[in-house]
C-alpha positions as CSV (number, residue, x, y, z in Angstrom):
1,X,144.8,90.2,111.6
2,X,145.0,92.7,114.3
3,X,141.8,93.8,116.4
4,X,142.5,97.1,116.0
5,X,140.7,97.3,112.5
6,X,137.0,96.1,114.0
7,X,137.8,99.2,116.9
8,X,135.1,102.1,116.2
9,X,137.3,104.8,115.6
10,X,137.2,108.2,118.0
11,X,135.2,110.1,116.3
12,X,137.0,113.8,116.7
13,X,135.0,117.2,115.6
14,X,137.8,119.7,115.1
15,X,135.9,123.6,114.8
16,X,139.1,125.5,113.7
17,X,139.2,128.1,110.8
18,X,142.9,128.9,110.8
19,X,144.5,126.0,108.1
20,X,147.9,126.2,110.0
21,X,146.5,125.6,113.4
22,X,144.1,122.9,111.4
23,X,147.4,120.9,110.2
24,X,149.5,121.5,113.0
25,X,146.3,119.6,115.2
26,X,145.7,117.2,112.3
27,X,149.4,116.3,112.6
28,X,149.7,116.1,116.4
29,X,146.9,114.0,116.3
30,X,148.3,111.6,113.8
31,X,151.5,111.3,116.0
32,X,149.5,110.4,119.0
33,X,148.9,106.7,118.0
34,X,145.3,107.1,118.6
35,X,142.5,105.7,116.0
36,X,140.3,108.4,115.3
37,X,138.1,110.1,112.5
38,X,138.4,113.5,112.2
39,X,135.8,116.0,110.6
40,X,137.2,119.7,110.3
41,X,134.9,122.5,110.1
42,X,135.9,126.1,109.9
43,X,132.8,128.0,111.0
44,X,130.6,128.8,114.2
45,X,127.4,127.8,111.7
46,X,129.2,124.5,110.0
47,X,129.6,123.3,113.6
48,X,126.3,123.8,114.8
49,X,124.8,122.0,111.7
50,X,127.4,119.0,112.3
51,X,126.2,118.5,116.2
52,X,122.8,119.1,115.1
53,X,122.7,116.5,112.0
54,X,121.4,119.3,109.7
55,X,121.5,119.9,106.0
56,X,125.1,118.4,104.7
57,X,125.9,117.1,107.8
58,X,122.5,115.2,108.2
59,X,124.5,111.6,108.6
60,X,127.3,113.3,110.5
61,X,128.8,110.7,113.4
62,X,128.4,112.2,116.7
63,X,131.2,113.6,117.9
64,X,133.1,111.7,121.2
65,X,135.5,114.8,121.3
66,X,134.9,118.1,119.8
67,X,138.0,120.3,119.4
68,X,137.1,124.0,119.4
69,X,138.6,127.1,118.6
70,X,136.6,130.6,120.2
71,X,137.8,132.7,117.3
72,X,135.5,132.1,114.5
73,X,134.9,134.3,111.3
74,X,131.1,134.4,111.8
75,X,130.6,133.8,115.3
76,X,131.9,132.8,118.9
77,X,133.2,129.3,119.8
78,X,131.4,130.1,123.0
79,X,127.9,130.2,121.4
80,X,129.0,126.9,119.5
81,X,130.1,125.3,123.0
82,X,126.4,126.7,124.2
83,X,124.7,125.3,121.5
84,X,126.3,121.8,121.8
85,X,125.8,121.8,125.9
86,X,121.9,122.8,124.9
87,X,121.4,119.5,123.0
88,X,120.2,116.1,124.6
89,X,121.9,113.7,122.1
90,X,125.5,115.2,121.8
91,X,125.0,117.8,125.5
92,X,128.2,116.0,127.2
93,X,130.0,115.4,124.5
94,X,133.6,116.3,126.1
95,X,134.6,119.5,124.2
96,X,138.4,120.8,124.5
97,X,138.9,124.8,123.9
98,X,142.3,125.5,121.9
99,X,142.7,128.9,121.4
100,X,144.6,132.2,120.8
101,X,142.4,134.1,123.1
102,X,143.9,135.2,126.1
103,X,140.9,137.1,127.5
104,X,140.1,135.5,130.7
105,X,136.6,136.3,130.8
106,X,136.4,133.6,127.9
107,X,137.9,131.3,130.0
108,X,135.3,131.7,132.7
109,X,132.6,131.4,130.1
110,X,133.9,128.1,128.6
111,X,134.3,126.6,132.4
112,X,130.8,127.5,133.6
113,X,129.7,126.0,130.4
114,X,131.8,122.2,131.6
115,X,134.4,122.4,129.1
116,X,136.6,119.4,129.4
117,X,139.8,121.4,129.0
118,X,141.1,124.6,128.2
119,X,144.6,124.9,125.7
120,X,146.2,128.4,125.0
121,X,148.0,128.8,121.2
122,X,150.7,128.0,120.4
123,X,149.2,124.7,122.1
124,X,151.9,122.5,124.0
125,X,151.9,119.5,121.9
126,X,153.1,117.2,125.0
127,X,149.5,118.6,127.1
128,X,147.7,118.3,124.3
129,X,148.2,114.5,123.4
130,X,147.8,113.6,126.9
131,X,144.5,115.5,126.9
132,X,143.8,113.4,123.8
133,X,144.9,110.1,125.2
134,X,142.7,110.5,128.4
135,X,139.3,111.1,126.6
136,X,140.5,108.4,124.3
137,X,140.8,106.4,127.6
138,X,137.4,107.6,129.0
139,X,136.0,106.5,126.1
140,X,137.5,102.9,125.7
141,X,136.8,102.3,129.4
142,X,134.4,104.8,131.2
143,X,134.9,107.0,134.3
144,X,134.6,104.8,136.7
145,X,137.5,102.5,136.1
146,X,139.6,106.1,135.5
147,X,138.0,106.9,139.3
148,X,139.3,103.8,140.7
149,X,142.6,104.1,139.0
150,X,143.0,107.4,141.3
C-alpha cells in the first residue's frame, strides 16, 4: 500500500463564481499531482461563512490555501480577504488572488492585506501550479527548511 493514502490532503478553498474559470482551476489543479480537497464557493457571503465555520459550513476544514477571485456577485474579494486576515484561527491562512481585474489599486489592497500571490486571468497555468506546489511544499515542510533551501 502506498503512504500517500494516510497523507492529510491540502485542504484548498477556491472563492470563484465564474463556472469556466471554476473548471479550468479545478482541472489545473488535478494536473498538478498534488493531494488536495477542494471546496468551491461562489459568493463573497458563502466564503465568509466557510472560514468562519458558520451555518452550513459549521464542520468546514480549515482552509491551508484559499483561492480567491475579487469579482464577486455580492461583494468584493477584498472584503473576503479582510475578513479572513481579521480571524485568529484561519488569519494566515495563505490566500492566492486570481483574477480578471486589472485595476491596480486592487492589487495594492490585496498586498497590504499579505496576500500570498497575485494571478491576472487568463491565469498562466505553468505560474499557477508552481504557486500551488510551493504552498503545497510550505505545508508538508514549513518555512524554515524552504529558508534554508535559499
Amino acid at each position: 500500500m502506498l503512504y500517500g493514502s494516510a497523507v492529510k490532503p491540502m485542504e484548498i478553498l477556491l472563492v470563484e463564481d465564474g463556472l469556466l474559470d471554476a473548471r479550468v482551476t479545478i482541472h489545473a489543479l488535478r494536473r498538478c499531482g498534488i493531494h488536495h480537497r477542494l471546496t468551491l464557493v461562489r459568493t463573497a457571503g458563502e466564503a465568509l461563512m466557510f472560514v468562519r465555520r458558520e451555518a452550513v459550513f459549521a464542520r468546514a476544514p480549515r482552509p491551508d490555501l484559499v483561492l480567491l477571485d475579487l469579482l464577486l456577485p455580492d461583494g468584493d474579494g477584498i472584503d473576503v480577504l479582510r475578513g479572513i486576515r481579521e480571524l485568529p484561527t484561519v488569519g494566515q491562512v495563505p490566500v492566492v488572488v486570481l483574477t480578471a481585474s486589472d485595476d491596480e489599486a486592487d492589487r495594492r489592497s490585496c498586498e497590504s492585506l499579505s496576500i500570498d500571490d497575485y494571478i491576472p486571468k487568463p491565469v498562466d497555468e505553468e505560474k499557477f501550479l508552481r504557486v500551488i506546489r510551493e504552498h503545497k511544499r510550505l505545508l508538508v515542510f514549513g518555512e524554515n527548511v524552504v529558508a534554508a533551501g535559499n
